[in-house]
C-alpha positions as CSV (number, residue, x, y, z in Angstrom):
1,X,101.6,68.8,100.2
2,X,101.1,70.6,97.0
3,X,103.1,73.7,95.6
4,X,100.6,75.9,98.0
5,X,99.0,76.4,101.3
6,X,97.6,78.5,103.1
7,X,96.6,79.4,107.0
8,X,93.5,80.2,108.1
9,X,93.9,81.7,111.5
10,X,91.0,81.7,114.2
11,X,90.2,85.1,115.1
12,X,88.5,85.2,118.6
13,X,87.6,82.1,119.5
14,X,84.5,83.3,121.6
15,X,82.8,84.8,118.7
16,X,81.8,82.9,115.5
17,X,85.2,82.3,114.3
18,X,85.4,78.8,115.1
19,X,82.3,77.8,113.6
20,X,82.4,79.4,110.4
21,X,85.9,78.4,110.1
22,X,84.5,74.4,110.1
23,X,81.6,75.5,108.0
24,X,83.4,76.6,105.0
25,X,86.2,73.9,105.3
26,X,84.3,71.1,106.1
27,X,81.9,71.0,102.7
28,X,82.0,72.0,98.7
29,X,84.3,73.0,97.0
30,X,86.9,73.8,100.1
31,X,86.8,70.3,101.5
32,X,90.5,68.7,101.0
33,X,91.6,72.3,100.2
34,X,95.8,72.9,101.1
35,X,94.5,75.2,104.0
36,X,95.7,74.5,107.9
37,X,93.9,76.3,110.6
38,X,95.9,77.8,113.4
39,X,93.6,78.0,116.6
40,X,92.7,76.6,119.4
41,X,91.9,72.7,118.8
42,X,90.0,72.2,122.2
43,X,87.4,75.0,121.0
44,X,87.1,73.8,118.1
45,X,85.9,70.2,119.4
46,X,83.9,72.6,121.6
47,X,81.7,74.0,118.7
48,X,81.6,70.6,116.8
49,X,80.4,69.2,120.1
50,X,77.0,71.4,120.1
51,X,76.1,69.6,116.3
52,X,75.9,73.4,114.6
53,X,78.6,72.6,111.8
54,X,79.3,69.7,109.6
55,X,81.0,66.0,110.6
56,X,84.5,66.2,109.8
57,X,87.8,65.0,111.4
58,X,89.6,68.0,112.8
59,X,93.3,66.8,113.0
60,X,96.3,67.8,114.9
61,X,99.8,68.1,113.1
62,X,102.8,70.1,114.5
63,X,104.2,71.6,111.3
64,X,102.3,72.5,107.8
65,X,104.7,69.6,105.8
66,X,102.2,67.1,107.9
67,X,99.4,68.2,106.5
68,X,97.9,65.6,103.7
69,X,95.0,67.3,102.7
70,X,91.9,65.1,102.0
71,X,87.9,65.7,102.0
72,X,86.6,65.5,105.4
73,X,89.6,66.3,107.7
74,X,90.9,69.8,108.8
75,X,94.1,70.0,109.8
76,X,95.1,72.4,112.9
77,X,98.2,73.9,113.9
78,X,96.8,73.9,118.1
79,X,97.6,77.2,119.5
80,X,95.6,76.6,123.0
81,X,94.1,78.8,124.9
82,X,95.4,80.3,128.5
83,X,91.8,78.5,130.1
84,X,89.9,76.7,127.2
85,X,87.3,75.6,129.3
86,X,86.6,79.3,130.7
87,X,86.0,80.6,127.1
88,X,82.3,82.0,127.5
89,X,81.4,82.9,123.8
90,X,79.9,86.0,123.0
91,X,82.2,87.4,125.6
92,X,84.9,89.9,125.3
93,X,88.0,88.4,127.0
94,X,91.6,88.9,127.7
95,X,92.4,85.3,126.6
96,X,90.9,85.6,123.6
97,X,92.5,88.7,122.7
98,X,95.5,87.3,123.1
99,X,94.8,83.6,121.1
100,X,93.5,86.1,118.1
101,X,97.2,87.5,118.3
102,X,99.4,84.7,118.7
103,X,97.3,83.1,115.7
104,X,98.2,85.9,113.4
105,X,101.9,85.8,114.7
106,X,102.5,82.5,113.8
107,X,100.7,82.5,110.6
108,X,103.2,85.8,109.8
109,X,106.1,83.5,110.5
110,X,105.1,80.4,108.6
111,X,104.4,83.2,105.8
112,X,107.3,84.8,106.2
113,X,109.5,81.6,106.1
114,X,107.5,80.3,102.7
115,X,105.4,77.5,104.6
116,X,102.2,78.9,103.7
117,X,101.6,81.3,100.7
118,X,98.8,83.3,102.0
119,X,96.8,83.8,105.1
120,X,93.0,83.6,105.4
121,X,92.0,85.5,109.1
122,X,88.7,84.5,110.8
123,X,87.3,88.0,112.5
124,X,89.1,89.0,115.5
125,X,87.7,91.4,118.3
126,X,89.3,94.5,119.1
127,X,88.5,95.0,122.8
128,X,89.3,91.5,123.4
129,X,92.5,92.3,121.6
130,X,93.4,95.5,123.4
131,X,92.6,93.9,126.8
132,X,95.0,91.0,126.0
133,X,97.8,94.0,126.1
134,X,98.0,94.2,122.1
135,X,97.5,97.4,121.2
136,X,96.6,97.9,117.7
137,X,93.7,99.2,115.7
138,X,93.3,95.2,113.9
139,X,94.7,92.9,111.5
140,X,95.9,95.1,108.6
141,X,98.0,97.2,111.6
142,X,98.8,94.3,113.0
143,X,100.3,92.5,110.3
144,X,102.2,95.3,108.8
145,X,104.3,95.7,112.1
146,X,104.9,92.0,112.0
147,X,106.4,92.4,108.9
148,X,107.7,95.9,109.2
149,X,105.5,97.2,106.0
150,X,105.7,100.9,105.9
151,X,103.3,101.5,103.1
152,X,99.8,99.1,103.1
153,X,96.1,99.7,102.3
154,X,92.9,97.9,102.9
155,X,91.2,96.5,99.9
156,X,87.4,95.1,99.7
157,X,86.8,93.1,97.4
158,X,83.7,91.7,95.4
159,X,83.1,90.0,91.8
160,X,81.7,93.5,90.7
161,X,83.2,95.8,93.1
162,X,86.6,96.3,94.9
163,X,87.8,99.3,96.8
164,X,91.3,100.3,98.7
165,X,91.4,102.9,101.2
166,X,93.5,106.2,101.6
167,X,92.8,106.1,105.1
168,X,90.8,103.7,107.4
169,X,91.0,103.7,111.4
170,X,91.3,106.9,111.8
171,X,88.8,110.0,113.2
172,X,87.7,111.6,110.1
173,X,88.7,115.3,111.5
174,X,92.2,114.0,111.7
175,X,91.8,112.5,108.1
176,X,91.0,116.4,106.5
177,X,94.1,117.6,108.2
178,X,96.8,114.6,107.3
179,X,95.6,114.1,103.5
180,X,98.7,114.2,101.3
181,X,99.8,113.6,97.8
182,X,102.5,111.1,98.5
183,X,99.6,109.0,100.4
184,X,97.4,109.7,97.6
185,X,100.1,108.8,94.8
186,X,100.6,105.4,96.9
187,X,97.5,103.8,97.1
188,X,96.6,104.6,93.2
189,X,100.3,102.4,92.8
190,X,99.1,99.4,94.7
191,X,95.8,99.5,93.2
192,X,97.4,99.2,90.2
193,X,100.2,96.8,91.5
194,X,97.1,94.3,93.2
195,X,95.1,94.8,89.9
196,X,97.8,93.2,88.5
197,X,98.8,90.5,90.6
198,X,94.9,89.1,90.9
199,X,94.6,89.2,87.0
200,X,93.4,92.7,85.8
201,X,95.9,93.1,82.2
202,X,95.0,97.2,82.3
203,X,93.6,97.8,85.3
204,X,91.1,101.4,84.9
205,X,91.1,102.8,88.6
206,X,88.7,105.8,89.9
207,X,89.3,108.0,92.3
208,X,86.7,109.3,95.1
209,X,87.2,112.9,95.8
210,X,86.9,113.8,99.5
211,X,84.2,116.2,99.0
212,X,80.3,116.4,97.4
213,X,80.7,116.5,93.6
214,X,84.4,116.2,94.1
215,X,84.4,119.7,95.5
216,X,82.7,121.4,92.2
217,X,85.7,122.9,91.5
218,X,86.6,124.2,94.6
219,X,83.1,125.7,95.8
220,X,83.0,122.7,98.5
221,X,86.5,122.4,99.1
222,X,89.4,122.4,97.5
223,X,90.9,118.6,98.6
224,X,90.8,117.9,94.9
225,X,92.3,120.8,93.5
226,X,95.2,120.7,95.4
227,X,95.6,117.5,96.4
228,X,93.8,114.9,94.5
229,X,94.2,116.6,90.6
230,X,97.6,116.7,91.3
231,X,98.2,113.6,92.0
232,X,96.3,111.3,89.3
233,X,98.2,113.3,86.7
234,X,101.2,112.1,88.3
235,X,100.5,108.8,88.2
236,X,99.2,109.2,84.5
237,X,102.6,110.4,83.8
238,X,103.6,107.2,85.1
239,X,101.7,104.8,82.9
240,X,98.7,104.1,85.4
241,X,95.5,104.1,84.0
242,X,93.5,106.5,86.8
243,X,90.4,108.4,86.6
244,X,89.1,111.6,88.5
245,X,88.6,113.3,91.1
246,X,85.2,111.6,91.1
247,X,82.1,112.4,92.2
248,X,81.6,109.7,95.5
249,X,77.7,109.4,95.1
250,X,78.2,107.9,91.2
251,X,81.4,106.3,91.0
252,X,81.0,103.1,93.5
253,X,77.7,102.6,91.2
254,X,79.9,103.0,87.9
255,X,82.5,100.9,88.7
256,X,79.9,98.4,90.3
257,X,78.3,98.3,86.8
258,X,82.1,97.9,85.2
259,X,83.5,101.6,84.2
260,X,85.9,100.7,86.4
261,X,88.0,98.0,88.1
262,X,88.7,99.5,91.5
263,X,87.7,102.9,93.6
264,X,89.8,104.7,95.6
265,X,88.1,105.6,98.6
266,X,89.6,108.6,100.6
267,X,88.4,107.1,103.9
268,X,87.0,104.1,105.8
269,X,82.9,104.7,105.6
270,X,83.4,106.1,102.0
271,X,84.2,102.7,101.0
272,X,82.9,100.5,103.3
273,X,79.5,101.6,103.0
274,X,78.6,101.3,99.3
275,X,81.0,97.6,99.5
276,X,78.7,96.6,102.6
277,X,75.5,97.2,100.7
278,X,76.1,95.4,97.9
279,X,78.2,92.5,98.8
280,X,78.1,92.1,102.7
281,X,77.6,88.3,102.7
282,X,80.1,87.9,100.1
283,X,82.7,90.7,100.6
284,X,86.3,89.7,101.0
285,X,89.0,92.0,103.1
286,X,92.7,92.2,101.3
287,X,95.8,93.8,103.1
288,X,97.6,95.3,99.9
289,X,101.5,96.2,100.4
290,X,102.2,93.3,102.4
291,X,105.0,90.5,101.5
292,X,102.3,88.0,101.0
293,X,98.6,87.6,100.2
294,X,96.4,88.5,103.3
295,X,92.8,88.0,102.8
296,X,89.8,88.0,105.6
297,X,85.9,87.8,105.9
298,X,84.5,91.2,105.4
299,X,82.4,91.1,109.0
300,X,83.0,91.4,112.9
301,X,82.6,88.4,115.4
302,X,78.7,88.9,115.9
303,X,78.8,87.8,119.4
304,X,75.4,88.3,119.3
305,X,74.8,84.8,117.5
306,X,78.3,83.2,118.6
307,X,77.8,79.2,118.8
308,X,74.5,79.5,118.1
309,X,74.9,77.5,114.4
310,X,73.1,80.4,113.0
311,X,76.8,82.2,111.2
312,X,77.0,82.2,108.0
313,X,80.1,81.2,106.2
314,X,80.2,82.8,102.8
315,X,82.4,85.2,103.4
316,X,85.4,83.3,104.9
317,X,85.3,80.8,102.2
318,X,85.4,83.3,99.6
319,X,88.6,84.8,101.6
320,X,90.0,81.4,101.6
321,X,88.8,80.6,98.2
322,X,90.8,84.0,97.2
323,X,94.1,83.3,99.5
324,X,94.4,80.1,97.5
325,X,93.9,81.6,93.8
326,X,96.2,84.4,94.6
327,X,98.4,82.8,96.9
């Protein structure tokens, strides 16, 4: 085993999880890469068995130090399912909720005790999740109570763009009313901080006001005068290269076309929107503030097409891809 690995954890197995997880493992540049899939191996054969993803030998091992990693064979840490054989895809179901949640629990702890570096998670389906009895908004929630992380923020990331998030899950009403400076201070450190850790030596952040031309000096708001302002120049007093309050209809486009290195969106359609445009396919979902590197394909399950061959697989093997160059 080499200095590295990282999980890859299933998601719900009833969406296209399972199959995009072989795809991008099984061929290029990923195949032999120090990655072990936690998931269900029975579904797994399942999806192989309907010829929609590439030959390869999926292999059993009980603990990562098993794992010898060669082209053509994916190893798999089995976490079975309650009833494999009842697994409808394209289904929401209890038992699949709950699979997508003992997946990310064990990755955590192989994480936690230094077995794996990173963790790469397949899509997992919230109303499956919450009917399984597990009660959280997704991953990035999930994972920071399994690790007791009090201060975390998504990141999208792209080649040419890559956004974090004030806020994400949360009714936009509610957002106006609990919009602080210590949040605001926070997420403008671990831009900075993740900046740093994936390579960027002075990282130039932007940040999105909350209202239209970043309030035009309070005649649309006043979010940015009292809020916002205040807080970039504290982090400017702190050494952090930050930009703004910015106008959100330019500044996804400037830092798209390299002004800057990362956007701070206030909430979640600010910056998924503009990220989803431009690099749907190809878009990569970071938890920042977490004791190890968490990437995940930037999409849902798409029932819709589950088992149907027709998923496509760029976007978990770039999250993979990234796991193991930051991991």
């Amino acid at each position: 085993m080499g200095s590295k690995t990282i999980a890859v954890t299933m998601g719900d197995p009833a969406g296209i999880s399972p199959e995009i997880i072989i795809k991008a493992l099984a061929g290029g540049s990923l195949s032999g890469a120090p990655a072990v899939v936690i998931g269900c191996l029975h579904t797994l054969r399942r999806v192989q068995a309907l010829g929609i993803v590439p030959a390869v030998e999926l292999r059993e091992i009980q603990q990562v130090s098993e794992a010898q990693f060669t082209p053509g064979v994916i190893h798999v840490l089995n976490e079975l399912l309650a009833d494999p054989e009842a697994l409808v895809p394209g289904k929401v179901q209890p038992q699949a909720g709950d699979l997508a949640y003992r997946c990310i629990k064990r990755a955590t702890d192989l994480a936690l005790a230094g077995e794996v570096q990173a963790i790469a998670t397949a899509p997992l389906n919230k109303e499956a999740l919450h009917s399984a009895g597990h009660l959280y908004p997704g991953h990035t929630e999930l994972l920071a109570k399994l690790t007791n992380t009090r201060d975390y923020a998504m990141v999208l990331y792209t080649d040419t763009l890559k956004v974090i998030h004030v806020t994400t899950h949360i009714a936009l009403r509610k957002f106006l009313d609990t919009l602080n400076r210590d949040r605001v201070e926070t997420v403008i450190g671990m831009a900075d901080t993740f900046l740093r850790r994936v390579g960027f030596d002075h990282p130039r952040i932007a940040v999105a006001g909350v209202n239209p031309h970043a309030g035009e000096n309070g005649l649309f708001g006043d979010e940015e005068i009292k809020i916002l302002t205040p807080s970039i120049e504290a982090m400017k007093a702190k050494g952090i290269d930050v930009y703004g309050p910015c106008a959100p209809d330019t500044v996804f486009l400037q830092a798209n076309e390299g002004r800057y290195d990362m956007v701070v969106a206030m909430y979640h359609d600010q910056g998924h929107i503009p990220l989803k445009l431009l690099g749907f396919h190809d878009g990569v979902n970071i938890t920042a503030g977490l004791p190890f590197i968490r990437t995940s394909a930037d999409h849902g399950t798409a029932f819709d097409i589950a088992w149907t061959g027709k998923a496509k697989s760029e976007s978990m093997g770039i999250s993979i891809e990234l796991a193991l160059k930051l991991a």
